[in-house]
C-alpha positions as CSV (number, residue, x, y, z in Angstrom):
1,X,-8.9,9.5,9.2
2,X,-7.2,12.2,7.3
3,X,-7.9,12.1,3.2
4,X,-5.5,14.3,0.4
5,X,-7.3,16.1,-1.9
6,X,-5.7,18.8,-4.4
7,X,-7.8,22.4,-5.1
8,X,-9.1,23.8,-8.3
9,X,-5.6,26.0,-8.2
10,X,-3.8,22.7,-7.6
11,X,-3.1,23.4,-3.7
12,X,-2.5,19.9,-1.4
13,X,-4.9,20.0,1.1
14,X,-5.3,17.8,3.8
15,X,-8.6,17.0,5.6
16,X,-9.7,14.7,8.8
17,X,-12.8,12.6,8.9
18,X,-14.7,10.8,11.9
19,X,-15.5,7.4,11.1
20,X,-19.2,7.4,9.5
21,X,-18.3,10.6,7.3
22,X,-15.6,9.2,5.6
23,X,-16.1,9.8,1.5
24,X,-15.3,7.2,-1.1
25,X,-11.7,7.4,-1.8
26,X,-8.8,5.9,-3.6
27,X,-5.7,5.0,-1.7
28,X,-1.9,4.6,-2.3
29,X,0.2,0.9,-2.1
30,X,3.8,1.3,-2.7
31,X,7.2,0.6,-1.4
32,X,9.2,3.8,0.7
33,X,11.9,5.4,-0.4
34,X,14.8,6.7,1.7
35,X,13.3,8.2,5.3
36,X,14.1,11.5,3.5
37,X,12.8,11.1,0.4
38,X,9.2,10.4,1.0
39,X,6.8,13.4,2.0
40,X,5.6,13.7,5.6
41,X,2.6,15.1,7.9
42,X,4.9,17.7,8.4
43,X,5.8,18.4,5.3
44,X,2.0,18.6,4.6
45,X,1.5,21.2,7.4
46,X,4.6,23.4,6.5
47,X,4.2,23.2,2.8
48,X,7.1,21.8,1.5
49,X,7.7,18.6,0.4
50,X,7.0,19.3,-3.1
51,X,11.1,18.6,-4.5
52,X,11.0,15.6,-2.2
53,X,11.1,12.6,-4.6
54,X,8.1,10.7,-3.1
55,X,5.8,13.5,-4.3
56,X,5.6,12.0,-7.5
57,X,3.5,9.4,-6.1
58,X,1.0,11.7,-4.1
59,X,0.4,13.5,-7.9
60,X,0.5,10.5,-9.3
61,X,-2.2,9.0,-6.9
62,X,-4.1,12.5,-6.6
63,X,-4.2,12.5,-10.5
64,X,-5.5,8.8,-10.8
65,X,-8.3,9.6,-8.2
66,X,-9.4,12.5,-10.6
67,X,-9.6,10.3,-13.4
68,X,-11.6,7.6,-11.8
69,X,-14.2,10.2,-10.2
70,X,-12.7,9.9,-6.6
71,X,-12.8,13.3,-5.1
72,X,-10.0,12.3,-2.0
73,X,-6.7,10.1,-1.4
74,X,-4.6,8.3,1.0
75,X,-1.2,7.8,1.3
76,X,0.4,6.4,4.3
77,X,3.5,8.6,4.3
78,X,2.0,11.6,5.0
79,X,-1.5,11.0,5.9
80,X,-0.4,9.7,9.4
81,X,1.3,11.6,11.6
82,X,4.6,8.5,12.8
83,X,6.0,11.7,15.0
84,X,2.7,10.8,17.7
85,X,3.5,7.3,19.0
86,X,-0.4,6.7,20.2
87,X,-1.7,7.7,16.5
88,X,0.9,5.6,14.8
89,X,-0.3,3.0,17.0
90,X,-3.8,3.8,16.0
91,X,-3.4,3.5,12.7
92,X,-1.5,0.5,12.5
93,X,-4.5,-1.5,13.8
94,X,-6.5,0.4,11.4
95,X,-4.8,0.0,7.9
96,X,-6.2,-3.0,7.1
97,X,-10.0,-1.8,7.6
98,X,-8.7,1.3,5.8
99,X,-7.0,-0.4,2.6
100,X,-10.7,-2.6,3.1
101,X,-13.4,0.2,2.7
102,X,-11.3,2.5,-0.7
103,X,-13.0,2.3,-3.6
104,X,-9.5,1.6,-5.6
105,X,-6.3,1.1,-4.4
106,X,-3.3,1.8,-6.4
107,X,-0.5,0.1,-6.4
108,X,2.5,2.5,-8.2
109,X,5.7,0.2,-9.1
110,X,8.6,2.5,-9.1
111,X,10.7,-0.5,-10.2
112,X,8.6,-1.3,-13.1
113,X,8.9,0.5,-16.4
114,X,6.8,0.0,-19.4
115,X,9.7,2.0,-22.0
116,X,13.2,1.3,-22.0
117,X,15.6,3.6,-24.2
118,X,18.7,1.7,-25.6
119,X,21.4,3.8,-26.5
120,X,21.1,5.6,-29.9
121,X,17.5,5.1,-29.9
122,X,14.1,5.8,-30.2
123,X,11.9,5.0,-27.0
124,X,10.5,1.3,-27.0
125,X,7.7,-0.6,-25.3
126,X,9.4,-4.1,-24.1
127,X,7.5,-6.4,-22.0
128,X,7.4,-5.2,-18.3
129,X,6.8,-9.0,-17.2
130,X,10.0,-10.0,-16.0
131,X,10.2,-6.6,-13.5
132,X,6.8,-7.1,-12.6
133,X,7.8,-10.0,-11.1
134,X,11.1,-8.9,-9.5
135,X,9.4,-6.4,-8.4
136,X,10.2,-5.3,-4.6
137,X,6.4,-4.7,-3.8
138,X,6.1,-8.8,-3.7
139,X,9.1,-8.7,-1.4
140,X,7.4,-6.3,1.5
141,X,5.6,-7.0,4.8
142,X,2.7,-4.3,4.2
143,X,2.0,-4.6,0.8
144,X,0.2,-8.1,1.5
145,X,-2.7,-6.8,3.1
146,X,-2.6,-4.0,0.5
147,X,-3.2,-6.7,-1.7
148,X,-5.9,-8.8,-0.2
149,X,-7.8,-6.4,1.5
150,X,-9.4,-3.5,-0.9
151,X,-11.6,-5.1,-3.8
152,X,-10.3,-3.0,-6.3
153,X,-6.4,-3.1,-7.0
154,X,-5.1,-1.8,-9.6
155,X,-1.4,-1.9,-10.6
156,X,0.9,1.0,-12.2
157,X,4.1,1.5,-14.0
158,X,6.8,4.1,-12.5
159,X,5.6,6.2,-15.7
160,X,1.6,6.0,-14.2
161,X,0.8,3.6,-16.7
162,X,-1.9,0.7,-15.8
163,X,-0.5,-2.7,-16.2
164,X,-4.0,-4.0,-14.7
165,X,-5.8,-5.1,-11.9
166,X,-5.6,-7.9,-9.4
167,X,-8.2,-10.0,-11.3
168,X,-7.0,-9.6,-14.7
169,X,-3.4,-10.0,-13.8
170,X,-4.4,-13.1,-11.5
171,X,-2.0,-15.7,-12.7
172,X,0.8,-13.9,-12.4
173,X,0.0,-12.6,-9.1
174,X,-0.7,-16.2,-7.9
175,X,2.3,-17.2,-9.5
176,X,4.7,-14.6,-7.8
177,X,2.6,-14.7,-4.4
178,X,1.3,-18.6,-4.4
179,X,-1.9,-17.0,-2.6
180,X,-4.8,-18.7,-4.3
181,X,-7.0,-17.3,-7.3
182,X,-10.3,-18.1,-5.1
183,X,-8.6,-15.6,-2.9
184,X,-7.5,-12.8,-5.5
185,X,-11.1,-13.0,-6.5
186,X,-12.2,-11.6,-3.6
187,X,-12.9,-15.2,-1.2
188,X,-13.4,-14.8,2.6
189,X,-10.0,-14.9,4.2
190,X,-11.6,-17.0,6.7
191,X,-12.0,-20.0,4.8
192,X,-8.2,-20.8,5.0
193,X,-6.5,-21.8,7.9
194,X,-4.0,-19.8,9.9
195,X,-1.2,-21.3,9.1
196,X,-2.2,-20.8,5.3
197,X,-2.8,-17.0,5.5
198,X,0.9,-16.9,7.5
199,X,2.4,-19.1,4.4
200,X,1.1,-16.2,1.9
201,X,3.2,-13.8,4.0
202,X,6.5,-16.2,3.9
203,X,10.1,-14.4,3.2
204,X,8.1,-11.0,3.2
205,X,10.4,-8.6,5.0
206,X,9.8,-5.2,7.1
207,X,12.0,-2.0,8.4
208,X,11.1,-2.8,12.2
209,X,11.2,-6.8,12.6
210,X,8.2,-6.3,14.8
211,X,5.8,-5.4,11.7
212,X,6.2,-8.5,10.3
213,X,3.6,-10.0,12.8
214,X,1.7,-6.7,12.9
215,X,0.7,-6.5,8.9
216,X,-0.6,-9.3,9.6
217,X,-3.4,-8.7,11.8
218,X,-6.0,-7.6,9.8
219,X,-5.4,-10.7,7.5
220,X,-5.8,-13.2,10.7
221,X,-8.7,-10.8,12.0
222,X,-7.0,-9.8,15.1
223,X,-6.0,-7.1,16.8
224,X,-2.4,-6.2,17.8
225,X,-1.5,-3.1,19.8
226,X,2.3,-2.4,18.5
227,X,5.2,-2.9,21.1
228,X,8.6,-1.7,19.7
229,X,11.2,-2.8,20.7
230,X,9.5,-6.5,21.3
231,X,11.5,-8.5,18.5
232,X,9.8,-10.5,16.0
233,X,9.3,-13.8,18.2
234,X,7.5,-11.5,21.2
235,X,5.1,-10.0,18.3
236,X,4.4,-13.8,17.1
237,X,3.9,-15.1,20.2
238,X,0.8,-12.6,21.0
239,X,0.1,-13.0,17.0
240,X,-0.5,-16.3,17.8
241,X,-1.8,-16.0,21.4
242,X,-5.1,-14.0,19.6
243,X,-5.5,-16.5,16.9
């Protein structure tokens, strides 16, 4: 598993584990950006990447860490290289066991403000509610398991600000999701049925159609090598086969 973290001088550095050596870290939920936009492994090993827009949320998330004690970060842009087909495929069976074992994950809302400035005005502070809501996150295959899987998930404002966490902002959440407070709480996934868990993940929508079924693996505690180029009714059909 490679983990962020930045130097004393403020250098991004990037560093690979083996599974039983992994340290506590925090790790990044959010929505992409345009393919070019967001920062890659190869950014990462060249150096640039820093005027990319989607660096905002790696100092964002590297700043947060800091904050909350947390030495190293993930982010799935650039922590996995999507260039080597057999690692891509690799991580996509491991995300969920990833997003499970960080200390905190952050979800950073880039469509969710906590100030709005009306013309001829000084800054304000309206209520962030109704974008909370409308928010794209809710809208997105991945995010689901980003949701239910880590214990700690806390949720940000496009200006870094907490909004709070998945507990305190529980009703909401069940309102928006319709997943069950028992399970925002932290319940075993395993006490609701299949067909449940797949109802939680209901109008959610991916890039490849195929990752619809494959976010979902770690929430029906299976395990599904990625085929592209399948469709999404091949992927459900061995989804469902390992159920």
């Amino acid at each position: 598993m490679r983990l962020l973290q930045y130097s004393e001088s403020g250098e991004l550095i990037i560093y690979s584990f083996d599974d039983g050596v992994i340290p506590r870290y925090a790790i990044l939920s959010h929505t992409w950006g345009a393919d070019g936009d967001e920062v890659t492994f190869a950014d990462l090993e060249t150096g640039d990447g820093m005027t990319k827009p989607g660096y905002n949320k790696i100092r964002f998330c590297g700043d947060q860490a800091r904050r909350d004690g947390l030495q190293y970060f993930w982010i799935d842009t650039c922590c996995i290289d999507l260039t080597d087909k057999a690692e891509h495929s690799w991580a996509i069976r491991s995300m969920f066991r990833w997003y499970r074992s960080a200390a905190k994950c952050y979800v950073y809302l880039s469509d969710v403000s906590t100030r709005k400035r009306k013309a001829g005005s000084t800054p304000t502070k309206p209520s962030w509610e109704p974008t909370f809501r409308s928010s794209r996150w809710f809208t997105r295959g991945w995010t689901l398991q980003e949701l239910l899987a880590p214990t700690v998930v806390e949720f940000f404002s496009q200006e870094g600000e907490r909004l709070g966490d998945k507990v305190s902002l529980q009703p909401l959440i069940r309102m928006i999701t319709t997943i069950p407070s028992e399970v925002l709480n932290g319940a075993s996934l395993s006490q609701y049925s299949v067909n449940e868990r797949l109802g939680w993940a209901e109008g959610r929508i991916t890039k490849h159609e195929e990752d619809r079924a494959y976010s979902l693996q770690g929430i029906l505690d299976v395990e599904l090598a990625p085929v592209y180029g399948e469709g999404a009714a091949g992927a459900f059909e061995r989804l469902r086969t390992e159920t």
